[in-house]
BALOBA-1460 file (C-alpha; in Angstrom, 3 decimals):
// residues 340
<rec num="1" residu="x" x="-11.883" y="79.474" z="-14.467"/>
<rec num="2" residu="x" x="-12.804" y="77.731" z="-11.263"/>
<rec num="3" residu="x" x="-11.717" y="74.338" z="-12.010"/>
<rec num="4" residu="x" x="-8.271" y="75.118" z="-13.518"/>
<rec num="5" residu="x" x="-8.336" y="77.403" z="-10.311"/>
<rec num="6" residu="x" x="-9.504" y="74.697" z="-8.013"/>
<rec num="7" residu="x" x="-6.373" y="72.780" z="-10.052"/>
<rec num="8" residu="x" x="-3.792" y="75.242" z="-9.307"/>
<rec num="9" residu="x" x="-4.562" y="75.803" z="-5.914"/>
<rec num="10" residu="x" x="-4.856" y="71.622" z="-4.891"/>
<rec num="11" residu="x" x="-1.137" y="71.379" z="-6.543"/>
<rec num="12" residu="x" x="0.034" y="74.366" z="-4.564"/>
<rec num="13" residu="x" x="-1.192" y="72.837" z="-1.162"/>
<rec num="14" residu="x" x="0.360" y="69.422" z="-2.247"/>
<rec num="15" residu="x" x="3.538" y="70.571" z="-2.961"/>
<rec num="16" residu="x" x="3.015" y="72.747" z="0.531"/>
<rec num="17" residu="x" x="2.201" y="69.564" z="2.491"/>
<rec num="18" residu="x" x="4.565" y="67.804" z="1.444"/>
<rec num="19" residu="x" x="6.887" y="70.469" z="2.176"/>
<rec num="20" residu="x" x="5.635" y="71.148" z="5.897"/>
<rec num="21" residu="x" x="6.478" y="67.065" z="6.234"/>
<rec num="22" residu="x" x="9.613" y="66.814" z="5.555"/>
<rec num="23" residu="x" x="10.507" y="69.565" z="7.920"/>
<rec num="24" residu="x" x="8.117" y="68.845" z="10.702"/>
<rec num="25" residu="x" x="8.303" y="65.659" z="12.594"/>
<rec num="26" residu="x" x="4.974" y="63.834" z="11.599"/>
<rec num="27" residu="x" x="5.024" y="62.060" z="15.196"/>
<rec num="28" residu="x" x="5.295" y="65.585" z="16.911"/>
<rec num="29" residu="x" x="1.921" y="66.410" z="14.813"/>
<rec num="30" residu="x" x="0.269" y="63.770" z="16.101"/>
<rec num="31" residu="x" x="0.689" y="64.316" z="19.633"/>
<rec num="32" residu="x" x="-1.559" y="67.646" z="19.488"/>
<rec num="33" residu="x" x="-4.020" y="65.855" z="16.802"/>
<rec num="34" residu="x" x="-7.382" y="64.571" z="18.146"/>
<rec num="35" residu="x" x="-7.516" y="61.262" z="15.837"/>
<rec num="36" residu="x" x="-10.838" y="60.278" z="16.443"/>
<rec num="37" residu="x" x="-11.830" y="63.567" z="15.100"/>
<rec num="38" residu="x" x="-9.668" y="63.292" z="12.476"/>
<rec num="39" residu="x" x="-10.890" y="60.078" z="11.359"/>
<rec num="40" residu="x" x="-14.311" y="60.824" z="11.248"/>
<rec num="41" residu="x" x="-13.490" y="63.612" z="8.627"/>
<rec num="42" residu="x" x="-11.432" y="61.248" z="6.423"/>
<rec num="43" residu="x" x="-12.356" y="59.160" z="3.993"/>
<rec num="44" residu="x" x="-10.555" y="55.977" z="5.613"/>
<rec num="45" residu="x" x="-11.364" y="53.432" z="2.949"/>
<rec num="46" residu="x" x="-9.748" y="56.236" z="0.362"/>
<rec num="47" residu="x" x="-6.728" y="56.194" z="2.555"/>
<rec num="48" residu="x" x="-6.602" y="52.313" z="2.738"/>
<rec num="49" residu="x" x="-6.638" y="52.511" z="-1.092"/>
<rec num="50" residu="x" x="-3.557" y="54.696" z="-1.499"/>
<rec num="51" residu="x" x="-1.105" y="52.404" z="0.786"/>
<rec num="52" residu="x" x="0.799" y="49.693" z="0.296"/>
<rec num="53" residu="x" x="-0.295" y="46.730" z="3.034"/>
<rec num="54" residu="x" x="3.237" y="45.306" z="2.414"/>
<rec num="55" residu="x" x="4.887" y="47.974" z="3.513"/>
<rec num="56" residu="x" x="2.763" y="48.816" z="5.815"/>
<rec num="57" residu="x" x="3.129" y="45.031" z="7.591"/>
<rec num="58" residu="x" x="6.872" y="45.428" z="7.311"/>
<rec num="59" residu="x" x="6.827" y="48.594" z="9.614"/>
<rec num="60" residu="x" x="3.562" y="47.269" z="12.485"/>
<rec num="61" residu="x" x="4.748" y="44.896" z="14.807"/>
<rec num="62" residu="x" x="1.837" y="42.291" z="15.075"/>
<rec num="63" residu="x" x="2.563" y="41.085" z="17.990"/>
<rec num="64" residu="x" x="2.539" y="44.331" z="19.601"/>
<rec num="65" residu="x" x="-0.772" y="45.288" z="17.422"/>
<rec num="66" residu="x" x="-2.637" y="42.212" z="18.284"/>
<rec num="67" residu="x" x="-1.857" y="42.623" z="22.279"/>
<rec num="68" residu="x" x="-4.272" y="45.331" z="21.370"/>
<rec num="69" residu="x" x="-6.900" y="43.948" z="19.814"/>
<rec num="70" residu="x" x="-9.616" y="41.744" z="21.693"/>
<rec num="71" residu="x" x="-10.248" y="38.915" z="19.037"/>
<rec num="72" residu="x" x="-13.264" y="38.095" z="20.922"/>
<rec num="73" residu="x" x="-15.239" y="41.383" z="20.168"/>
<rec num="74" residu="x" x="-13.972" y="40.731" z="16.489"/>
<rec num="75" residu="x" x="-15.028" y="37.143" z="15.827"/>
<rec num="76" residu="x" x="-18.106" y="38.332" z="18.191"/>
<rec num="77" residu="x" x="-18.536" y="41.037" z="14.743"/>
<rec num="78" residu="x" x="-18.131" y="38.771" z="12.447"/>
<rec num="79" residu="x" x="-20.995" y="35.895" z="11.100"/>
<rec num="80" residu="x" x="-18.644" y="32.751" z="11.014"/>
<rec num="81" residu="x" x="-21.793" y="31.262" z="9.289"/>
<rec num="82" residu="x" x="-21.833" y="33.503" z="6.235"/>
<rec num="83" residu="x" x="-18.059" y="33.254" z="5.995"/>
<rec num="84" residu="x" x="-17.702" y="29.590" z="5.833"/>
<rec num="85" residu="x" x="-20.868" y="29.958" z="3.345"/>
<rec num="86" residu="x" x="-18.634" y="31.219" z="1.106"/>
<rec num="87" residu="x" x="-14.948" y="29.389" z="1.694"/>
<rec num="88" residu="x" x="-15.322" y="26.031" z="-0.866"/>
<rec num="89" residu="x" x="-14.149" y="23.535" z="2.009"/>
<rec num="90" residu="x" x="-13.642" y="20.754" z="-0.512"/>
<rec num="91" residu="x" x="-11.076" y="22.774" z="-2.215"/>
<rec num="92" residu="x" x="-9.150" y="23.626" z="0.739"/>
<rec num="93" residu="x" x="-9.430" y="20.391" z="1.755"/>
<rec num="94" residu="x" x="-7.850" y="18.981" z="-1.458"/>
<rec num="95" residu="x" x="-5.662" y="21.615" z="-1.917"/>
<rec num="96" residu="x" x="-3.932" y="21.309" z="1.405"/>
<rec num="97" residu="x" x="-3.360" y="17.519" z="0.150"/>
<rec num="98" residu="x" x="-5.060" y="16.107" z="3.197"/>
<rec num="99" residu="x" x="-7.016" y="13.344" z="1.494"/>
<rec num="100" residu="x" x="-3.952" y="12.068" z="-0.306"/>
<rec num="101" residu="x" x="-1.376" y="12.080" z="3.047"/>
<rec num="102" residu="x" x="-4.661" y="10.179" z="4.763"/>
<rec num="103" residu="x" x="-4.644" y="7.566" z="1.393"/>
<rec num="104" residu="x" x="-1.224" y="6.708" z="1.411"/>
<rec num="105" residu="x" x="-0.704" y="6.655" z="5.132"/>
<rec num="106" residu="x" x="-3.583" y="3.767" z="4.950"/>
<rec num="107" residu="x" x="-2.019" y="2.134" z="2.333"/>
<rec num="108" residu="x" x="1.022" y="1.799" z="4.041"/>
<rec num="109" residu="x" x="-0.144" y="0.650" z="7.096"/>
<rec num="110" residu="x" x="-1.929" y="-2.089" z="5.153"/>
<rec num="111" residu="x" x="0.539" y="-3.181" z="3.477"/>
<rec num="112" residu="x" x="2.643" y="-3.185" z="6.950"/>
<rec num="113" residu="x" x="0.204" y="-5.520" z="8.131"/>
<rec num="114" residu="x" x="-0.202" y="-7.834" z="5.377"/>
<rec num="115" residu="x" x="3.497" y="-7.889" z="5.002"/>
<rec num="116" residu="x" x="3.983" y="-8.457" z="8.683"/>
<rec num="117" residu="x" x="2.085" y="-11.868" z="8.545"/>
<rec num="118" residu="x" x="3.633" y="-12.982" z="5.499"/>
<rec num="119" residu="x" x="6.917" y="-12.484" z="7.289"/>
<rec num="120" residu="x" x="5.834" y="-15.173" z="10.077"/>
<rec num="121" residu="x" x="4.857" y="-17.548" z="7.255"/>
<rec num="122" residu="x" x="8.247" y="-17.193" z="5.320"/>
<rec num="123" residu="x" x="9.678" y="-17.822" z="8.365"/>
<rec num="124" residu="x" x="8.234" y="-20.626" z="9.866"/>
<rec num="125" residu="x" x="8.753" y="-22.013" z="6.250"/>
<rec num="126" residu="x" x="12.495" y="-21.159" z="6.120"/>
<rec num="127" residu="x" x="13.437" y="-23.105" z="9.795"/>
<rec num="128" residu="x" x="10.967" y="-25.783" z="8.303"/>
<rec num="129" residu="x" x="13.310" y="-26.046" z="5.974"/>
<rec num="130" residu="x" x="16.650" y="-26.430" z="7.905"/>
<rec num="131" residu="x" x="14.581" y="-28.543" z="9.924"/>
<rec num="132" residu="x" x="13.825" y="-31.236" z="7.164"/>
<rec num="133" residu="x" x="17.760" y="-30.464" z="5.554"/>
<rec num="134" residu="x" x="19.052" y="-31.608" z="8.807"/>
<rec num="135" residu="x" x="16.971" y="-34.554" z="9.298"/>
<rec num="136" residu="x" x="18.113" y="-35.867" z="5.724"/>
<rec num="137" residu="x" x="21.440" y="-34.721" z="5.804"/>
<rec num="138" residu="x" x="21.303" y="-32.475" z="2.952"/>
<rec num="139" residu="x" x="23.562" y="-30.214" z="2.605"/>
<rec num="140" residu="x" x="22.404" y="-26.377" z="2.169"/>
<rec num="141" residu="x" x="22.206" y="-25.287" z="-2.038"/>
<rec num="142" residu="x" x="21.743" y="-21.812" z="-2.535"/>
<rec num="143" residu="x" x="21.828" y="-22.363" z="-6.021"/>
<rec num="144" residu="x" x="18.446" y="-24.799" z="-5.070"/>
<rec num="145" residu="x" x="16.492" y="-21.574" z="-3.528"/>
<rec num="146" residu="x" x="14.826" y="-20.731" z="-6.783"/>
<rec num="147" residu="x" x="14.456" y="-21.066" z="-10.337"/>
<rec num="148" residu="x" x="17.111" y="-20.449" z="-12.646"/>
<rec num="149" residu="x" x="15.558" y="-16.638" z="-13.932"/>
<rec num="150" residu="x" x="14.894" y="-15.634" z="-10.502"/>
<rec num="151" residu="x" x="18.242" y="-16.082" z="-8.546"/>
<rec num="152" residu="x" x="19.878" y="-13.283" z="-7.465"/>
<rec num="153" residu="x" x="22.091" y="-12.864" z="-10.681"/>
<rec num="154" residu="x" x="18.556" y="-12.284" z="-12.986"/>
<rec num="155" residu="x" x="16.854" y="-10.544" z="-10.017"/>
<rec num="156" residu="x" x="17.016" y="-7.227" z="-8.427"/>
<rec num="157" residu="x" x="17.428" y="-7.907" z="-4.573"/>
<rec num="158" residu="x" x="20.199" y="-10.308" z="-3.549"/>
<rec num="159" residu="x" x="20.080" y="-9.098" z="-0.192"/>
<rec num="160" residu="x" x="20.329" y="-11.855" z="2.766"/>
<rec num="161" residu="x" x="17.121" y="-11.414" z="4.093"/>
<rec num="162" residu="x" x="15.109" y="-11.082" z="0.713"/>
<rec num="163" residu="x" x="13.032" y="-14.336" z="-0.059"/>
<rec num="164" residu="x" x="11.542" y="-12.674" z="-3.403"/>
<rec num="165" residu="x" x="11.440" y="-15.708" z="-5.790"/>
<rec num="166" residu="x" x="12.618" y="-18.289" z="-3.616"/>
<rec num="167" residu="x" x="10.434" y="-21.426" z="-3.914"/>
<rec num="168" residu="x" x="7.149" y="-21.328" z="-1.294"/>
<rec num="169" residu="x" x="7.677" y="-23.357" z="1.460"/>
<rec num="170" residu="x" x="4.618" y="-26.138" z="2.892"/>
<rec num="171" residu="x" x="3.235" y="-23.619" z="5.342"/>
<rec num="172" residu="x" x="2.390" y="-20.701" z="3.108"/>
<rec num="173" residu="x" x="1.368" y="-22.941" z="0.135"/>
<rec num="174" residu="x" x="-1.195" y="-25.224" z="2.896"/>
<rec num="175" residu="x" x="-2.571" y="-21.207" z="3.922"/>
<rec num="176" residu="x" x="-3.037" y="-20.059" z="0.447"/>
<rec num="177" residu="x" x="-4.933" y="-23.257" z="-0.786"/>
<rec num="178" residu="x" x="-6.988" y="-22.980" z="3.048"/>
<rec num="179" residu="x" x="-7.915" y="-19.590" z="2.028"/>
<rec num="180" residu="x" x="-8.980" y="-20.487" z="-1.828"/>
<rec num="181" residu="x" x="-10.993" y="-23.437" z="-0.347"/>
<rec num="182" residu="x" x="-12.630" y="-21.046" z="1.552"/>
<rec num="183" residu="x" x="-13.516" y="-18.750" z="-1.399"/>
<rec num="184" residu="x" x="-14.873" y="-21.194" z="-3.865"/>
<rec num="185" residu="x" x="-17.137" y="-22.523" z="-0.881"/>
<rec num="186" residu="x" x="-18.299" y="-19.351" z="0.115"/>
<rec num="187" residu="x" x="-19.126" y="-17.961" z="-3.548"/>
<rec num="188" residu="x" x="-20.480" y="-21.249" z="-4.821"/>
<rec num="189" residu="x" x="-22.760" y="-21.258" z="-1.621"/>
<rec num="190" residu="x" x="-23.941" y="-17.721" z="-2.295"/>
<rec num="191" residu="x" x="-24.197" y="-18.652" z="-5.731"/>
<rec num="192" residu="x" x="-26.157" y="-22.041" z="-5.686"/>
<rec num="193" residu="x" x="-28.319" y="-20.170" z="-3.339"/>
<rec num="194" residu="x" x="-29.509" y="-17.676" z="-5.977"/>
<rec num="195" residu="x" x="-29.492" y="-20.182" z="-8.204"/>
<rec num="196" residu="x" x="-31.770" y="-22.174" z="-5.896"/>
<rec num="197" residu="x" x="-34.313" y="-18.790" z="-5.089"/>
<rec num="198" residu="x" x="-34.704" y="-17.754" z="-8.398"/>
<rec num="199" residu="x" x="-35.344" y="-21.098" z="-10.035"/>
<rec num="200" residu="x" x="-38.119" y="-21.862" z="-7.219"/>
<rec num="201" residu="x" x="-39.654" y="-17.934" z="-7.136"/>
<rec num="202" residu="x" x="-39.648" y="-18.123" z="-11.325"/>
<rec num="203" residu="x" x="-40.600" y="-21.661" z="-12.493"/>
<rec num="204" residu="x" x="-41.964" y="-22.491" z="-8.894"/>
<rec num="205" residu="x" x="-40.117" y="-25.595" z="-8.830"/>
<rec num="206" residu="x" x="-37.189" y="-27.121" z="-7.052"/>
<rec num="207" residu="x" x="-35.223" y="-30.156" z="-7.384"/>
<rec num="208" residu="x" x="-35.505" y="-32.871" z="-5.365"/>
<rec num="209" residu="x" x="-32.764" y="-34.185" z="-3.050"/>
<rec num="210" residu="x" x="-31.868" y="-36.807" z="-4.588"/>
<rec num="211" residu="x" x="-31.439" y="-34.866" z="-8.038"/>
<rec num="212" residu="x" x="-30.100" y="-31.970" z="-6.432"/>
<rec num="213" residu="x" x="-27.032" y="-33.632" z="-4.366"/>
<rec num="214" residu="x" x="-25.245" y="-35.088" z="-7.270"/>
<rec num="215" residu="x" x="-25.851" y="-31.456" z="-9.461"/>
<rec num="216" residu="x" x="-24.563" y="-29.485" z="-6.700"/>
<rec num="217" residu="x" x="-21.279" y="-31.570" z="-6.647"/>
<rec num="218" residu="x" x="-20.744" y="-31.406" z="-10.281"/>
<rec num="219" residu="x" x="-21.404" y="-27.765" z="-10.213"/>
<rec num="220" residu="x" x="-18.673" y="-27.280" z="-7.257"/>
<rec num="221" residu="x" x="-15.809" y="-28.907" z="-9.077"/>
<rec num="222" residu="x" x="-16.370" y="-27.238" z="-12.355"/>
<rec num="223" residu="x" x="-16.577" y="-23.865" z="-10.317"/>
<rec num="224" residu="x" x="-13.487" y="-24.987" z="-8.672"/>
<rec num="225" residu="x" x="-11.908" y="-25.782" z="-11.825"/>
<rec num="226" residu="x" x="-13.202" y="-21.982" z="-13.244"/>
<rec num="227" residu="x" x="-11.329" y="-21.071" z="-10.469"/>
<rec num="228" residu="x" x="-8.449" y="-22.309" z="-10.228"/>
<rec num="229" residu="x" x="-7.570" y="-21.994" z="-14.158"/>
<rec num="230" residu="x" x="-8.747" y="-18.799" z="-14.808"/>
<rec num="231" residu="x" x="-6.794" y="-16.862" z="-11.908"/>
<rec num="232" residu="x" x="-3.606" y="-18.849" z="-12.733"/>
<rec num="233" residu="x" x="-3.621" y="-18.307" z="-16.796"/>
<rec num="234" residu="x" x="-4.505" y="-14.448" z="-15.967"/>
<rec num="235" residu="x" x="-2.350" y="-13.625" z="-13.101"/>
<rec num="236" residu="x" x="-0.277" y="-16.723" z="-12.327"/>
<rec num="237" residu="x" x="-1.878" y="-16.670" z="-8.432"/>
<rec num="238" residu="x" x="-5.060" y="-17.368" z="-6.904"/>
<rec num="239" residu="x" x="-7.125" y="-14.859" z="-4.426"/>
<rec num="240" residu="x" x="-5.290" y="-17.726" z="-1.344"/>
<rec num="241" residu="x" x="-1.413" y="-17.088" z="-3.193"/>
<rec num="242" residu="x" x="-2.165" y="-13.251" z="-3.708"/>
<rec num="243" residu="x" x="-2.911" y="-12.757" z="-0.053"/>
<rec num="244" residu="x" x="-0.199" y="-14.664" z="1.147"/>
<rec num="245" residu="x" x="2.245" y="-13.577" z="-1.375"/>
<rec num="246" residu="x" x="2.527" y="-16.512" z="-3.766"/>
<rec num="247" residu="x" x="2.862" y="-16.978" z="-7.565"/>
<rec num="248" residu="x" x="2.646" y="-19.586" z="-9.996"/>
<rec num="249" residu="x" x="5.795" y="-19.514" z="-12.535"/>
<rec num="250" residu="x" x="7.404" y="-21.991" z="-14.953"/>
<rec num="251" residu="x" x="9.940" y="-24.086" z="-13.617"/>
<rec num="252" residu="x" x="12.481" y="-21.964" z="-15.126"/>
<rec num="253" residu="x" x="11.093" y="-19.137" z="-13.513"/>
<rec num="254" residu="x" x="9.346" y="-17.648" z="-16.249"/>
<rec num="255" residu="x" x="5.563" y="-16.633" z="-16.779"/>
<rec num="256" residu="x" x="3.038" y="-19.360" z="-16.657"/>
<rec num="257" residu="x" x="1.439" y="-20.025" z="-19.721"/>
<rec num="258" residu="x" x="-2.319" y="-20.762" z="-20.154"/>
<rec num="259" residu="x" x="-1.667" y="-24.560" z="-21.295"/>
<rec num="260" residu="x" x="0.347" y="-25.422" z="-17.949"/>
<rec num="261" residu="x" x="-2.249" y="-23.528" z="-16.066"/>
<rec num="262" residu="x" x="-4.646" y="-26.238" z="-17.706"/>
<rec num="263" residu="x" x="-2.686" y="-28.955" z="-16.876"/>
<rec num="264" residu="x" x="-2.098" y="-28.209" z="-13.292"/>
<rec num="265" residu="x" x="-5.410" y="-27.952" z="-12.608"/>
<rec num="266" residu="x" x="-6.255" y="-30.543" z="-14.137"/>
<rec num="267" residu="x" x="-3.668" y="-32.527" z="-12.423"/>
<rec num="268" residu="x" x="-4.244" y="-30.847" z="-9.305"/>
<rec num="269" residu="x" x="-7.070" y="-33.723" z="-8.056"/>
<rec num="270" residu="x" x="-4.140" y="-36.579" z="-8.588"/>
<rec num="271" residu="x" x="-2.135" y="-34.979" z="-5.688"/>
<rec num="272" residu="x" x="-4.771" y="-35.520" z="-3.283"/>
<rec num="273" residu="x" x="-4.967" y="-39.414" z="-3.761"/>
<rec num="274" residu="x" x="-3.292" y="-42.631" z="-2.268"/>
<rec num="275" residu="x" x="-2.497" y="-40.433" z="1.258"/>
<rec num="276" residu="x" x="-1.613" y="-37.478" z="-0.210"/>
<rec num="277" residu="x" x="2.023" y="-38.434" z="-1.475"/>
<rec num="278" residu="x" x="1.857" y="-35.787" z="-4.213"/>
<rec num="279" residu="x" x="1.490" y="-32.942" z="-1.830"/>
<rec num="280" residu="x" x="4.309" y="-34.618" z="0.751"/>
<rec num="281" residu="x" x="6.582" y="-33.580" z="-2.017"/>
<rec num="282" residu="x" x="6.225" y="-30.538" z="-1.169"/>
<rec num="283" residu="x" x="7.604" y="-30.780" z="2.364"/>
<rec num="284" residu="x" x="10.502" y="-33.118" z="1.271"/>
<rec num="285" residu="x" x="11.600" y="-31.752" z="-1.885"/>
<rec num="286" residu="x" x="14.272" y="-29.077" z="-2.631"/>
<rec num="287" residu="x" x="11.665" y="-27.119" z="-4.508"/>
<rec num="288" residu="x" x="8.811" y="-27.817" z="-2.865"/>
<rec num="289" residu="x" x="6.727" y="-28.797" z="-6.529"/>
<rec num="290" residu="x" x="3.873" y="-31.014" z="-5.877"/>
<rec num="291" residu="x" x="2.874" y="-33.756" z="-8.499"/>
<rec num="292" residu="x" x="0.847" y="-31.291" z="-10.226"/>
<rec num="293" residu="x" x="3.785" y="-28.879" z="-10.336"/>
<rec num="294" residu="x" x="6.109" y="-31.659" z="-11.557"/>
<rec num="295" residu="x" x="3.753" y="-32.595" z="-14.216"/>
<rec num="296" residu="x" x="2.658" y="-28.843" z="-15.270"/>
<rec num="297" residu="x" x="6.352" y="-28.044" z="-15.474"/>
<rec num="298" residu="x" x="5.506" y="-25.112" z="-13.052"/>
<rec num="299" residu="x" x="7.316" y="-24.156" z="-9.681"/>
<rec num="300" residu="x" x="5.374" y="-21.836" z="-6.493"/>
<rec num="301" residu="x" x="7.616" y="-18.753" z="-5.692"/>
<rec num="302" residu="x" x="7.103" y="-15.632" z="-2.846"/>
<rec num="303" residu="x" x="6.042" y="-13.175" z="-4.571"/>
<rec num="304" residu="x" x="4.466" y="-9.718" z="-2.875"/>
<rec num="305" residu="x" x="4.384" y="-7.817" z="-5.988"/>
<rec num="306" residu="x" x="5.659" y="-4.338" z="-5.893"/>
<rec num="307" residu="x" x="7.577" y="-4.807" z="-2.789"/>
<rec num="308" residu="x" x="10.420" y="-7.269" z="-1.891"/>
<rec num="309" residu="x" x="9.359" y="-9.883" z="0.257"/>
<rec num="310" residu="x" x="11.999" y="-9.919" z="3.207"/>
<rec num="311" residu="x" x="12.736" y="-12.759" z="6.113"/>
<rec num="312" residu="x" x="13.032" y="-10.749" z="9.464"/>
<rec num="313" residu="x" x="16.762" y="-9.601" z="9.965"/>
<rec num="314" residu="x" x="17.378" y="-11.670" z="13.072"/>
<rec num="315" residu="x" x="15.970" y="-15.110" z="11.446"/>
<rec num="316" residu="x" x="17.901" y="-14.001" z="8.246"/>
<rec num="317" residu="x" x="21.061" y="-13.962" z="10.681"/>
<rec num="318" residu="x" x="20.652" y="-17.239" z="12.623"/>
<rec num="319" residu="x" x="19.943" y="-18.705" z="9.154"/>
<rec num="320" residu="x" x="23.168" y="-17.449" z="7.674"/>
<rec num="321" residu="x" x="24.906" y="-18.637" z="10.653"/>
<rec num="322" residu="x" x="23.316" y="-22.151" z="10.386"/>
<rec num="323" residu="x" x="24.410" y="-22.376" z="6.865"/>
<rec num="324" residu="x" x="27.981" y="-21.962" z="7.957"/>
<rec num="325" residu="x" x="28.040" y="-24.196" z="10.543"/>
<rec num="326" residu="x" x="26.698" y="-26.482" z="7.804"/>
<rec num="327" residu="x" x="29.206" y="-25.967" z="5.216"/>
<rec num="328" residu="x" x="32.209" y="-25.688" z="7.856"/>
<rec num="329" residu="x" x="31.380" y="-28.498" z="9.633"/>
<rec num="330" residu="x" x="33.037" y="-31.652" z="7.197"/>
<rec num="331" residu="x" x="35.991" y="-29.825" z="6.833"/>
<rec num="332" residu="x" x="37.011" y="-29.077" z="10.334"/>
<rec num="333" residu="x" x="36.025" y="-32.795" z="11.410"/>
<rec num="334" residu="x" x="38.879" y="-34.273" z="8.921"/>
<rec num="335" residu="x" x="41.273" y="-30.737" z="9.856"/>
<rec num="336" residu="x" x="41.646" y="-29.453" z="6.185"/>
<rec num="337" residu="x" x="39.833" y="-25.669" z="5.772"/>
<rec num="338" residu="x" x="37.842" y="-24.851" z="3.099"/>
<rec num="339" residu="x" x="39.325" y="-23.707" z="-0.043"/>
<rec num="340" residu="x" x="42.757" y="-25.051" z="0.123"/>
């Protein structure tokens, strides 16, 4: 009989309780209640179980609450050690998407960079150009600037500062075969030279200078040639064009095709000989296609891949400006205007 007693009477001082508090003002109660002694007869972690901390943050100003509390005597209580023990950094770290914001924010400024100096070279290229118009009194084409399949009608930007498939002027062409010069010497260098170690450490011989001169030049043109081909049938550019923003095309404007890689390089040596007339081509004609290029059928276009490549808007505007002045120029000196 006790415990359906002990039941009876705990509903009857429930329903009591809750009775006394809705008529008597809770806050009234509390100003004759000694908390601290009523705490330490509660069971506060019970208590804590049976509210809701939503509710209970809605009602608690935190502001006021924390004005309260002095945070140092809490972290002071708390082992900051053993805490972070157990908080997985790297996840919070990869959730909060901190790696990726730091990976493209270094992309971009790379590609600022890069982009930045290929601007200059474009440009210097582009007044090269109405430089050497002027001097040979050839009149501006804009139907000249690049191959048929990359004019503004077949590509995407037609914008008047975007140089993306226009032909490669003298300047950035002369920097991208610089910088390939400078790669096969510095990889055939490193290579003959662990060529060189192991051959000596392994056989324990070396070759004599007179044997080894003549090897070591044969070796460096067919690495050059390796070179050369290779990056131009697989990607159309060389390491020197891909870091200045150059490709390789048809003269059409099409991809390159393995057999006119060939024969470009293999032509390429011919435009070196008697003064270099096949690479003055380049400076002089329209579309800047060396001999090689003009036997290879192939054409050298700005290219920076994924991204338009764009003259600077105040060289775009003097440009346009020169062009007019061009075009206006015979009309106005025999007073008839243009299109009448």
């Amino acid at each position: 009989m006790s415990a359906p007693g002990k039941g009876i009477l705990g509903r009857v001082a429930g329903v009591a309780t809750g009775r006394v508090v809705e008529l008597v003002d809770p806050d009234l109660i509390l100003e004759y209640v000694d908390l601290d002694l009523l705490l330490e007869r509660i069971d506060v972690q019970k208590l804590v179980d049976r509210i809701d901390p939503n509710v209970l943050m809605d009602r608690i100003d935190i502001q006021r609450l924390l004005s309260r509390v002095d945070l140092d005597e809490v972290l002071a209580g708390i082992d900051l050690d053993q805490l972070l023990a157990r908080v997985d950094l790297e996840a919070v770290v990869q959730r909060s998407g901190v790696p990726d914001i730091i990976m493209a924010s270094t992309g971009r400024f790379a590609d600022s960079a890069v982009d930045l100096g290929r601007r200059q070279v474009v440009g210097v290229d582009a007044l090269i150009d109405r430089g050497i118009d002027r001097l040979l009194r050839r009149r501006s084409d804009p139907t000249r600037l690049a191959p048929t399949h990359l004019r503004p009608d077949h590509a995407e930007s037609g914008s008047s500062t975007s140089v993306t498939g226009h032909y490669a002027g003298p300047i950035g062409r002369a920097l991208a075969a610089a910088l390939d010069i400078v790669v096969v010497t510095i990889t055939f260098a490193l290579g003959y030279s662990v060529t060189n170690l192991l051959t000596s450490t392994l056989l324990n011989r070396s070759l004599s200078p007179d044997r080894a001169q003549p090897l070591a030049i044969a070796a460096l043109a067919v690495w050059a040639f390796l070179y050369v081909f290779v990056a131009l049938a697989v990607a159309g550019r060389t390491f020197g064009k891909a870091a200045v923003g150059l490709r390789v095309v048809r003269a059409d404007g099409l991809p390159l095709s393995a057999r006119q890689a060939l024969v470009r390089t293999l032509v390429l040596p011919f435009s070196f000989v008697f003064l270099g007339i096949g690479l003055l081509m380049i400076l002089l004609q329209r579309e800047h296609r060396a001999l090689h290029d003009l036997v290879a059928g192939t054409a050298v276009v700005t290219d920076w891949g994924d991204r338009s490549a764009e003259l600077s808007a105040p060289l775009a505007a003097f440009l346009a400006r020169s062009k007019t002045r061009a075009i206006d120029g015979p009309w106005r000196s025999v007073g008839v205007r243009r299109g009448r």
